[in-house]
N, C-alpha and C positions, 0 to 999 in steps of 0.2 A: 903407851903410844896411841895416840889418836888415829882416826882415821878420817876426819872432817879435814880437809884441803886447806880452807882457811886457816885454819887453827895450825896445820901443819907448813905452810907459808909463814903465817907470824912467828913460828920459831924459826925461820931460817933456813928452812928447805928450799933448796930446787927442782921446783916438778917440771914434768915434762909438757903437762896440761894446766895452764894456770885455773886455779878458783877463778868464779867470775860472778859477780852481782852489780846492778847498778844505782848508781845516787838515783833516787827519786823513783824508784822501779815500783812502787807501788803511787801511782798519778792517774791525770786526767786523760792519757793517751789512752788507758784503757777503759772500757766499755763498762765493764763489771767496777771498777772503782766511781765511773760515772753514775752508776745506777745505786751504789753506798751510798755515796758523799746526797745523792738525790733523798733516799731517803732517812739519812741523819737531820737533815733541813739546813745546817750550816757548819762550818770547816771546826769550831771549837767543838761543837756537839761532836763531832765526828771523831776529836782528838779525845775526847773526855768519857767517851762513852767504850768500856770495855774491849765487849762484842765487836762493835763496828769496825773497830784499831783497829781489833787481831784480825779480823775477819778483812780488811786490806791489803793490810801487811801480807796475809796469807795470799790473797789473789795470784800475784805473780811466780809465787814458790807451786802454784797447782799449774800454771800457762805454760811456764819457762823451765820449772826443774833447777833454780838456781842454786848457788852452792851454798849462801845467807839470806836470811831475810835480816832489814831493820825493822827493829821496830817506826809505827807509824806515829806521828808525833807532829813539834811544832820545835823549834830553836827557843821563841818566845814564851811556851809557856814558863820557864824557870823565870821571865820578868815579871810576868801577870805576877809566879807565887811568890814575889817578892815585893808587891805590892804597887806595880804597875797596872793601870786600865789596858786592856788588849782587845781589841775586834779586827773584823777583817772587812773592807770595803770590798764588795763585787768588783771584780775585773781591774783592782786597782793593789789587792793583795794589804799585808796586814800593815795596823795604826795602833801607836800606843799612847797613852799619855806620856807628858814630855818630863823629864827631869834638867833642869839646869844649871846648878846652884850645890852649893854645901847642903843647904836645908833638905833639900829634895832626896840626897843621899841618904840623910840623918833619916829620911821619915819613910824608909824603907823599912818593911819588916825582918824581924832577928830571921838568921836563917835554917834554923830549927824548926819555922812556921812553913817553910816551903811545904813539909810533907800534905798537909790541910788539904792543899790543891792537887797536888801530883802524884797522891795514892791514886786516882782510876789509870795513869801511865802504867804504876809499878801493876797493876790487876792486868794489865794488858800484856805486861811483861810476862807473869806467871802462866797467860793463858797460851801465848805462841812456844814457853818450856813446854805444854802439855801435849800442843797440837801440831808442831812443824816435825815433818820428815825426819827420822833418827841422825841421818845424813848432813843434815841441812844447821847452822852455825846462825845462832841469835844473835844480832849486832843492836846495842842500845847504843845512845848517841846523845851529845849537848851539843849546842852553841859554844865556842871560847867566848872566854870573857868582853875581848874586844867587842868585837860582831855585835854581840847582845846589847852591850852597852851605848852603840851605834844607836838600835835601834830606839833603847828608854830612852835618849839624849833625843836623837831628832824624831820619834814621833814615828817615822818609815824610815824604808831605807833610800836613800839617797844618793846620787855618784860622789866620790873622793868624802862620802862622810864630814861635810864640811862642821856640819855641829858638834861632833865628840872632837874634832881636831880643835873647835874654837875652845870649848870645855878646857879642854887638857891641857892648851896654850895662856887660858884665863885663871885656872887652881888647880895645878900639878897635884896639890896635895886631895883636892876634893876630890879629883878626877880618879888618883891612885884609889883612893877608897871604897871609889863605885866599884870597880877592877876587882879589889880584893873582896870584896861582898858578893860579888857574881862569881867568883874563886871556889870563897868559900860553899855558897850555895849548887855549885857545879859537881863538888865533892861531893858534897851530900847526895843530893839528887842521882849522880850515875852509880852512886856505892848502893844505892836503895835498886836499882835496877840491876848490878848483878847480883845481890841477894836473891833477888824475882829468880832472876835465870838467864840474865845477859850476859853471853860467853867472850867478848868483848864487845870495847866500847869505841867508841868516835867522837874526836872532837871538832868539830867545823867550824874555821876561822875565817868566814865569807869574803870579810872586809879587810883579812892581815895585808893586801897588797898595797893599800891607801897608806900604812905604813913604812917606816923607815927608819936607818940611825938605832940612834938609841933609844926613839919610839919603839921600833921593830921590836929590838932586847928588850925592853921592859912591861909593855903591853899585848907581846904576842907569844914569843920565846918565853919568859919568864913564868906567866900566870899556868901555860902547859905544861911548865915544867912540873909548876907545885900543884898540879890535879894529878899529875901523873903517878907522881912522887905516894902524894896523899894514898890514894888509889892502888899502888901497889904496896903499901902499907897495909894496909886493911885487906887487899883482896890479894895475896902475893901469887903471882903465873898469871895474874888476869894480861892478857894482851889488849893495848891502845892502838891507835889510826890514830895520828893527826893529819890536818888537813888545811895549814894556812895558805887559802887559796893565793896566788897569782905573786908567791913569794918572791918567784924571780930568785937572784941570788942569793936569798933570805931562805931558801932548800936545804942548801949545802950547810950540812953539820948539824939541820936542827936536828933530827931523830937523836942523833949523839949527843945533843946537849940539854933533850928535853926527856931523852927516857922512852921513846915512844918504840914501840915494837915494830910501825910501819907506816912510812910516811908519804900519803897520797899527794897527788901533782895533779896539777891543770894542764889544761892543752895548752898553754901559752910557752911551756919548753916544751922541748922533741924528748921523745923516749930514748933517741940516742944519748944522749945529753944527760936525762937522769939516769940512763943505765951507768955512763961513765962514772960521775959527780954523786948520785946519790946511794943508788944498788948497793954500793961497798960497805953502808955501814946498815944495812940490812934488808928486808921484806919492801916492795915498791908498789905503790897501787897504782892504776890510772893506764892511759890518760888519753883514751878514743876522742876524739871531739863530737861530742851529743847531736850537730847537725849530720852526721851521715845516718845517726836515725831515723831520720829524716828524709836525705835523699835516698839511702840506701843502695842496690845498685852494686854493681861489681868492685868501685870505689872502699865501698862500705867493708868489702870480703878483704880487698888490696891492704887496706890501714891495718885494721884487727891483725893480722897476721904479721905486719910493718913491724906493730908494735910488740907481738906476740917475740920475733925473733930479735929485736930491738934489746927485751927484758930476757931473754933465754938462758943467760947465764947465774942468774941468781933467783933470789924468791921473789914472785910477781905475783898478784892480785891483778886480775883485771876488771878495769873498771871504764866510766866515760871521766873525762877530764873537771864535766860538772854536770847536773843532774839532765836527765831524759824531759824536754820538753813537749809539752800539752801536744804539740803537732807532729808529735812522731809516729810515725807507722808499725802496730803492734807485731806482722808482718816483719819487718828491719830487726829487731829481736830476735827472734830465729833465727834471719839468717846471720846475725853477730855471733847466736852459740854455735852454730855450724862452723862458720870458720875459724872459730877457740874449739874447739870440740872435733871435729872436722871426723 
């Protein structure tokens, strides 16, 4: 029997004190990740380079005392290792080269080659098994397929994804296959991460909400199911997170239908709502809204606690609805674990 919270949430407990970490807890709001990210020189060096990862990643598990750290990473580096161009434009956030076409797909690298690129991930991986709190629970994480695919189709990301929707609408068949190559490569790539020592993983589906139909089932639902699948195959007891952002009624059932040990929500439902609707078929992450880190405030103490008693009846994770933005007050933090913690 464990005694990591997390770990004992993704089976199915109900604590009294939810575990709590948040999307993006290792960022620009803080000071000490300002002063990293300064001296790596720029955001890939920073992903790419061991030390630096771990040494981010870690920052907030020394501030905050969280109950996980993520690893620190990128969605897009599995496109680069797949043989995507990737930079990131100042203030404007990341660019990839473009794929359009069947061809484009074709002349993607086999995905056995990933590893080439995303060994200094897996070295960052083994270094936060060595160095994070005995307590404290290592979360590795991908991109889903969709999302990523988003991004090598249009180049950045975009509202309503309008280029992978024209893709998909112009060679269902071409389109299916980028899908399944980022599938396959997703497999590989988080299996190589719990080797290192990621005690579970995360999949984050940014853009699942642009979807729909039998869209939805086939390029959101579907490809998480077979990473899952994959995945506890090779790794059996590993525990998942998925996480198809702003699913809407696209929530209900996926955990059940995809395998997933626990399945994260946006602030665009109410925690009443997925307590009812989702809770029941297991472990619920989420789903503070990231601007009261923001404003903070007695507001800030009100929700947390909203939510807290919201999820009380089953196993809950607490998390923000989507990640902790640049303009949050490190300050608002605290008082978040105060009122989960209390």
């Amino acid at each position: 029997m464990t005694d990591k919270t997390i770990l004992r949430a993704l089976a199915g407990e109900r604590l009294d004190v939810p575990p709590v970490w948040l999307m993006r807890q290792a960022g620009r709001y803080l000071p000490e990740y300002r002063a990293t990210r300064a001296k790596a020189g720029d955001f890939l060096t920073l992903c790419y380079t061991p030390d630096l990862a771990a040494e981010v990643t870690l920052q907030p598990i020394r501030r905050y005392g969280f109950d996980a750290a993520i690893l620190f990473a990128d969605i897009l580096l599995i496109g680069q290792a797949l043989g995507s161009k990737l930079w990131f434009a100042e203030g404007e956030g990341p660019r990839m080269s473009t794929i359009t076409d069947a061809a484009g797909v074709a002349a993607l690298r086999p995905v056995e080659a990933i590893h080439e690129t995303l060994s200094p991930v897996y070295e960052t991986v083994r270094i936060l098994a060595r160095e994070l709190p005995r307590d404290t629970t290592l979360i590795g994480f991908a991109g889903a397929p969709w999302t990523v695919a988003t991004y090598m189709i249009a180049g950045r990301g975009k509202d309503e994804q309008a280029g992978a929707h024209a893709f998909k609408a112009a060679d269902r068949t071409a389109f299916s296959a980028l899908i399944d190559r980022i599938a396959e490569a997703t497999v590989e790539y988080l299996s190589a991460q719990i080797t290192a020592g990621a005690e579970v993983v995360k999949l984050f589906d940014s853009w699942a909400g642009s979807l729909s139909g039998q869209d939805f089932t086939d390029f959101a639902l579907a490809p998480t199911a077979r990473i899952i699948a994959a995945l506890k195959a090779r790794h059996p007891g590993i525990p998942v997170i998925a996480f198809p952002r702003e699913a809407g009624q696209g929530y209900v059932g996926f955990a059940r239908a995809t395998g997933a040990d626990c399945l994260a929500v946006d602030n665009s439902v109410s925690a009443d709502w997925a307590a009812q609707h989702l809770q029941p078929d297991g472990c619920v992450q989420g789903n503070l809204d990231p601007r009261h880190m923001v404003t903070g405030g007695p507001a800030l103490t009100a929700e947390a606690r909203r939510i807290m008693r919201a999820f009380a009846g089953g196993p809950h994770i607490f998390n923000l609805g989507h990640g902790i933005t640049p303009d949050a007050d490190p300050d608002n933090v605290h008082r978040l674990l105060e009122a989960i913690r209390g």
